[in-house]
C-alpha positions as CSV (number, residue, x, y, z in Angstrom):
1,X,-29.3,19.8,6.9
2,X,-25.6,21.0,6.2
3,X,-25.3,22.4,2.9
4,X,-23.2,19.5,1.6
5,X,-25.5,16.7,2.7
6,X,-27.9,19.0,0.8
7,X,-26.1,18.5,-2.7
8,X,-26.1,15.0,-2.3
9,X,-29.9,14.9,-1.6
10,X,-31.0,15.2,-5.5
11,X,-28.6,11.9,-6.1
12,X,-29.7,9.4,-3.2
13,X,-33.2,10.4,-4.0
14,X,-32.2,9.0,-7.7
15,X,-30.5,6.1,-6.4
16,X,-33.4,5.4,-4.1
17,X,-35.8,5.4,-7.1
18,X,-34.0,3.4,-9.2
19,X,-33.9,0.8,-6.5
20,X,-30.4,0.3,-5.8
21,X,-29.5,-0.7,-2.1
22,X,-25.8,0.5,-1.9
23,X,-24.5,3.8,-0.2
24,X,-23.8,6.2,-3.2
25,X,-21.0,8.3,-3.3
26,X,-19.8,11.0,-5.3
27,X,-16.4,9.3,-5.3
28,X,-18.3,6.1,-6.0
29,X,-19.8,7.9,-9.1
30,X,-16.3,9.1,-10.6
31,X,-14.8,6.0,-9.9
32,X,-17.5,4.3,-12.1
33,X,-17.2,6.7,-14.9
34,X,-14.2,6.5,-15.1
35,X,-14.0,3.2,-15.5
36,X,-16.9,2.8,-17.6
37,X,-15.0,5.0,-20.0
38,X,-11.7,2.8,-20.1
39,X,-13.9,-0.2,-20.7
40,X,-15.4,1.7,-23.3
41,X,-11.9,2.3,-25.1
42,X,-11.6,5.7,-25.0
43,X,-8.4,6.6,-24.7
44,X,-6.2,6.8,-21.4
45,X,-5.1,10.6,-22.1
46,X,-9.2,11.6,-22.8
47,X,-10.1,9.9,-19.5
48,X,-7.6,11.6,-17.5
49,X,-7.9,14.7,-18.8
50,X,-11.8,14.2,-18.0
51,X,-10.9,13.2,-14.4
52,X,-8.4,15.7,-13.6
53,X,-5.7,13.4,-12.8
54,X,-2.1,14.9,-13.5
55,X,-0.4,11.8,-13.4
56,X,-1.9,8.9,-16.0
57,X,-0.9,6.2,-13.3
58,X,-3.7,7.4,-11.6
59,X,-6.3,6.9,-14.0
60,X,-4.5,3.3,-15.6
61,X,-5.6,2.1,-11.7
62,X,-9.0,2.2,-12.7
63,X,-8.3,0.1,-15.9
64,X,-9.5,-3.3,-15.3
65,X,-8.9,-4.5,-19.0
66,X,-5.0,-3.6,-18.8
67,X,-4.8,-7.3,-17.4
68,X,-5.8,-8.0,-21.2
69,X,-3.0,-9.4,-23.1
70,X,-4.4,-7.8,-26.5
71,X,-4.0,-4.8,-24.8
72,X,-0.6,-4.8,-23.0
73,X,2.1,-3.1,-24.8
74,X,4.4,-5.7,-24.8
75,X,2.3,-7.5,-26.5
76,X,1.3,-5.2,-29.3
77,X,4.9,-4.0,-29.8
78,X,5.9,-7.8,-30.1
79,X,2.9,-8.3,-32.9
80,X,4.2,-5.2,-34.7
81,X,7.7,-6.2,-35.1
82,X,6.5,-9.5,-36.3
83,X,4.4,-7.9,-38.6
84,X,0.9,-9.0,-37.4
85,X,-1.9,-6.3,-37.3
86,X,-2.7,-5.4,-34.1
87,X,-5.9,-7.2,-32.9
88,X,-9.1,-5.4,-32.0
């Protein structure tokens, strides 16, 4: 066993136990953090600093909700100059 397949032995053993059919990554795992995180509203800047990423265009990919009206900045600029409180 290489010594990389042997890192990832610890996790498919978990993944195996908790009865879940797909292949497991590592990537797979970040990727679901990640995004787990942005869904979670913590902010863009935390996540990517979390991830590594130097560029926050990589880490707004993994943002599913940014499709979200409430959420696009057009949107929440437009509700501030018309004096709405932003919603949310």
């Amino acid at each position: 066993m290489s010594r990389s397949r042997s890192l990832l032995a610890p996790g498919e053993r978990l993944v195996k136990q908790a009865g879940i059919d797909k292949r497991i990554s590592p990537h797979s795992l970040r990727h679901s953090f990640i995004t787990a995180a942005l869904d979670a509203g913590v902010p863009l800047r935390d996540v990517q600093e979390a991830a590594s990423h130097a560029d926050p265009r990589t880490t707004m990919r993994y943002d599913r909700a940014r499709r979200s009206l409430d959420r696009h900045a057009t949107y929440i600029v437009s509700t501030f100059i018309a004096g709405a409180t932003r919603p949310g």
